[in-house]
DRENROMI-639459 format. One record per residue: x, y, z of N, C-alpha, C, O, CB in turn. Coordinates in steps of 0.05 Angstrom, whole numbers, plus 5000, padded with zeros to 4 digits. Glycine has a CB too. Layout:
// residues N
XYZXYZXYZXYZXYZ;...
END
This chain:
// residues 193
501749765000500050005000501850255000503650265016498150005025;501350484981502350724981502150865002499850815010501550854962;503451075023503951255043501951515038500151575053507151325044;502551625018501151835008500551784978502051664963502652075013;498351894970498052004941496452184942494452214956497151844921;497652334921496352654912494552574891494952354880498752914897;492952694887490552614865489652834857488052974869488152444874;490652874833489453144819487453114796487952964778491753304805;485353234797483353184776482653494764481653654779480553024790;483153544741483553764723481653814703481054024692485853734710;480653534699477453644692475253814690473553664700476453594699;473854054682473054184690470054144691468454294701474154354682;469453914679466453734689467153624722469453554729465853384665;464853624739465353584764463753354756465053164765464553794788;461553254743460153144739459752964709458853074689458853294748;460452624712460152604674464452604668465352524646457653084654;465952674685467752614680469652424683470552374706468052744682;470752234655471952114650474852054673475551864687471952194627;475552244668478552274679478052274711479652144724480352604667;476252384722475652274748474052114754473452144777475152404761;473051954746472851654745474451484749474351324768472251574727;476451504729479351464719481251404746482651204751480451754701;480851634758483151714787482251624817483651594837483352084790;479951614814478251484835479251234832480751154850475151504833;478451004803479150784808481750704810482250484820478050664794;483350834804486550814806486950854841488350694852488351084784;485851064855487051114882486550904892488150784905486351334899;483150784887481850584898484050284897484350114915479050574881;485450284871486849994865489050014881490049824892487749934834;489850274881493050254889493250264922495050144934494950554873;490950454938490650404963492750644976494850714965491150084970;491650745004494350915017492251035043489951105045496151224991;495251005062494051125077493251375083491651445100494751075088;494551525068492751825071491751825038492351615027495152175081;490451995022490252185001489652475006488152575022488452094984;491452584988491352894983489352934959489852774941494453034977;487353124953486253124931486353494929486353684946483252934931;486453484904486953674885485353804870486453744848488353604872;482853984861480853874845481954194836481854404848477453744857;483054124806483254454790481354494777481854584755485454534770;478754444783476054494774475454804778474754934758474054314790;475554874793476755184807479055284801480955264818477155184836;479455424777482755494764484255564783483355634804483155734742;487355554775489155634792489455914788487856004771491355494790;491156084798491656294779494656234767496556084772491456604793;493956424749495856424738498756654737498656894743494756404720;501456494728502656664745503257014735502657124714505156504750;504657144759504257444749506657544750508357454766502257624764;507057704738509557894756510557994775512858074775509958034755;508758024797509057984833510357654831512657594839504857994857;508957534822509257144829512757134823514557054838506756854798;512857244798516157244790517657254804519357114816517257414776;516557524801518757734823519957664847522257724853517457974834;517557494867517957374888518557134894518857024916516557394896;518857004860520756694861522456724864523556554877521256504843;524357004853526157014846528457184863530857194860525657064825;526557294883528557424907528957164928527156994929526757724926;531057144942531556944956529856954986529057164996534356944958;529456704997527856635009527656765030525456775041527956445011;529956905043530256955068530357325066530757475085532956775081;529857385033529857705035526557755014526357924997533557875016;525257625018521557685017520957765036521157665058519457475014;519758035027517758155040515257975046515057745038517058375026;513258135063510657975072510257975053510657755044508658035089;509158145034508558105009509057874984507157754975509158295003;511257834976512157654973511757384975511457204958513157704979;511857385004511657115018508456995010507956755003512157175056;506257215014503957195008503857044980503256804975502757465009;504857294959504457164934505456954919504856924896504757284921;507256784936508356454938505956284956505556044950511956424957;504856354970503056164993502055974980502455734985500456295009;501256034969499055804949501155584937501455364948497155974917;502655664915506055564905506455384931505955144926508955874903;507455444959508155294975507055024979508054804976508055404992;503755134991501654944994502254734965503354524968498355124995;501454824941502354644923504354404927503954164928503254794906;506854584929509654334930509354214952509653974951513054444931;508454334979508354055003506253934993506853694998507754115038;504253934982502753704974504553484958504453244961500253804955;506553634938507653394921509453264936510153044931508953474894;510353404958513753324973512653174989514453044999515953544991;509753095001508952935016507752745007506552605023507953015032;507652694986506852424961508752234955510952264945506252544930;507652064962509151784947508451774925510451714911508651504957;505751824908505051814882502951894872500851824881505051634875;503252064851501252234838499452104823500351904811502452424822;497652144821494552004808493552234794491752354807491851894832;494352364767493952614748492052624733492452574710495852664731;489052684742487052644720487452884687486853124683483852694739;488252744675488752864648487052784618487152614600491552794643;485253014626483553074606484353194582485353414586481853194615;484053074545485953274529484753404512483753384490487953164516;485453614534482853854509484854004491487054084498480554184530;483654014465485254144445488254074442490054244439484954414450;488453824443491253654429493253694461495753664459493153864391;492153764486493853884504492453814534490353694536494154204497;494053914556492754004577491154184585491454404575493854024588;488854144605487054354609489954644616492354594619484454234642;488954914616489855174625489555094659491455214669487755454611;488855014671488554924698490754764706491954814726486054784702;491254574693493454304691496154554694497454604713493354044652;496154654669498854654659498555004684500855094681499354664613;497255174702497455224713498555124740499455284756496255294707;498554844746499154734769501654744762503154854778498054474779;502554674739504754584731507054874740509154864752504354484698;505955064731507555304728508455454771510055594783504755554702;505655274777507155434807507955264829508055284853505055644824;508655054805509954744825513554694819515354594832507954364810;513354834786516454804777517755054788517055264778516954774743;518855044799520955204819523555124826524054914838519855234842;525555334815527955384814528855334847527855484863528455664799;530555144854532255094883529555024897529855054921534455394899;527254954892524854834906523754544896523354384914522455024904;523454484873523154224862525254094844525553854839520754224849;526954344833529054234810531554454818531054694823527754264770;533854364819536454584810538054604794538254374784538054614824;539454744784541554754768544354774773545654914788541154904757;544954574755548654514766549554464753548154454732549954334784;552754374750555254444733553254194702553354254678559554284755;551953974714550553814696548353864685546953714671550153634704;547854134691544454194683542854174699543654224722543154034665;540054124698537754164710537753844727537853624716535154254686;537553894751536653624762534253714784534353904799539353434777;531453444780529153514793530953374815532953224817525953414783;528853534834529453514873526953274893526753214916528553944891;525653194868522952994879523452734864522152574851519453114869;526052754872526952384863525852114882526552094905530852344867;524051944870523651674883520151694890519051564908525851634914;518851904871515951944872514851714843515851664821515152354868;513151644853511151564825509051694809508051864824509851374829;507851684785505951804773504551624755505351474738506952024759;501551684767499851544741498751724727498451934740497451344746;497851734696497051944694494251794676494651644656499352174682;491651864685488751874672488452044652488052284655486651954690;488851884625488552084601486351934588486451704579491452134580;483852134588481752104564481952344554482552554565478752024570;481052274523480852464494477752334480476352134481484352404467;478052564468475152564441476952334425477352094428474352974416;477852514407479752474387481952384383482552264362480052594382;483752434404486652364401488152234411488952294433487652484403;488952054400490551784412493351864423494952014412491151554386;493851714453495251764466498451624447499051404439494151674495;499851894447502451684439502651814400504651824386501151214444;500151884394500452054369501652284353502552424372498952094367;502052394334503852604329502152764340503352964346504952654301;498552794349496853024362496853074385495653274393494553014358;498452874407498452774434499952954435501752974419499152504444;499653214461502153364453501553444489502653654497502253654420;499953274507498853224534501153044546502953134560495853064533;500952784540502552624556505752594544507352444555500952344556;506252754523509752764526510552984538512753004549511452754498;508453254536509553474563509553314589511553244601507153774569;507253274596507553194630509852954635510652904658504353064644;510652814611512052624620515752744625517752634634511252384599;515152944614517753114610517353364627519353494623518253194578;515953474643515153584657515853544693516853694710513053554647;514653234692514853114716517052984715517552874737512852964724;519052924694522552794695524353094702526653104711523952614653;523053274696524653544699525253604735527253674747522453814682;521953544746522453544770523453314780523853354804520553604782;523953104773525152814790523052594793523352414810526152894822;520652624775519752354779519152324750517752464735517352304800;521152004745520451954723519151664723518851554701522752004706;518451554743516651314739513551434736512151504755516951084765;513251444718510151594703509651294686511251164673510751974674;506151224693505351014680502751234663502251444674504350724703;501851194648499751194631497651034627498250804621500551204613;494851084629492750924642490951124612490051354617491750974688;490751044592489551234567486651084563486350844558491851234533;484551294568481751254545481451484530480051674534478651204559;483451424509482951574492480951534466479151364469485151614486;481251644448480451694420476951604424475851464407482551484396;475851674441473251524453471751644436470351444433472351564486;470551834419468751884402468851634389466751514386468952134386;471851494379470151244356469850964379469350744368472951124318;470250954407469150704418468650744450468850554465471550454411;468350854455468050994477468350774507469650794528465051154472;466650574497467050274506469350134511470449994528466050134490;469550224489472150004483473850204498474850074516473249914445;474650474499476850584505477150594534479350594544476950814494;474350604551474350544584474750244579477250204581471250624604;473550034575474749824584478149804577479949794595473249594574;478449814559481549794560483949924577486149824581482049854540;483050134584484350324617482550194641483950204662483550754618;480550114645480249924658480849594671480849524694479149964653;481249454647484249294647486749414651488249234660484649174623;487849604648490149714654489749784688490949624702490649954634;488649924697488649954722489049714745490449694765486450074723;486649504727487349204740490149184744491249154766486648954722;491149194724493549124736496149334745498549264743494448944717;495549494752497649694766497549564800495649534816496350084762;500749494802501249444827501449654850502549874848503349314825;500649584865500049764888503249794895504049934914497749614915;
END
């Protein structure tokens, strides 16, 4: 049984959605004693030029201000730093991630907080996490030259240090819709806890 998992559902159907369906039955298979849930159903914001500004002054010379306009950012990364494994409901709207998704994304990747840079380049700081990621599409098959969802996040989340990312896809469901949940439904079967 997993320690923690984060469970993010990005969906912006609360109701009728695939991808949380998807993440439910995955937390359900994989089991843990806590879950964190995430629901970017409620956008994040997005980031600003205060947000910059205040990544980018060092930690110990932010103003209150500052400090404020990271809070959220924080809350974010201790959710991920206290995860054994992420459960990413990924819905693919318009060949991509929801604006919500790829908002998490933007106030989680942080310079000397999830990833640093050194004489070798970029190395993520959340080494020895796991990721599943719940991808349903209309249209677009996971893994296609239109898939342009699951090779960001998979390169996204290796940037920060977790690169065991599994893929759990009902995609291309306008032509089987059936067919495309059962077959991520057999997949889930077998994801080891």
């Amino acid at each position: 049984m997993t320690k923690t998992i984060l469970q993010i559902d990005a969906s912006a159907r609360t109701e009728g959605s695939t991808t949380r369906a998807l993440t439910a039955q995955i937390v359900a298979k994989l089991g843990a004693e806590k879950v964190i849930h995430r629901d970017l159903a409620t956008p994040l914001p997005v980031l600003s030029e205060a947000w910059v500004g205040a990544n980018f002054t060092a930690a110990d010379q932010r103003s209150a201000a500052q400090k404020a306009e990271l809070a959220l950012s924080d809350v974010l990364v201790g959710e991920l730093q206290d995860a054994d494994t992420l459960v990413i409901g990924v819905p693919v709207y318009n060949f991509s991630v929801p604006a919500n998704l790829k908002a998490w994304v933007d106030l989680v990747a942080r310079a000397g907080v999830t990833f640093s840079y050194g004489s070798n380049g970029p190395e993520g700081l959340l080494k020895g996490k796991r990721a599943v990621l719940a991808v349903a599409s209309g249209g677009t098959t996971v893994g296609s030259e239109y898939d342009f969802a699951t090779g960001y996040l998979r390169h996204v989340l290796g940037f920060i240090g977790i690169t065991d990312v599994a893929i759990i896809a009902a995609d291309a469901m306008v032509g089987d819709a059936e067919g495309a949940l059962s077959r991520a439904r057999e997949e889930i079967a077998k994801l080891a806890a």
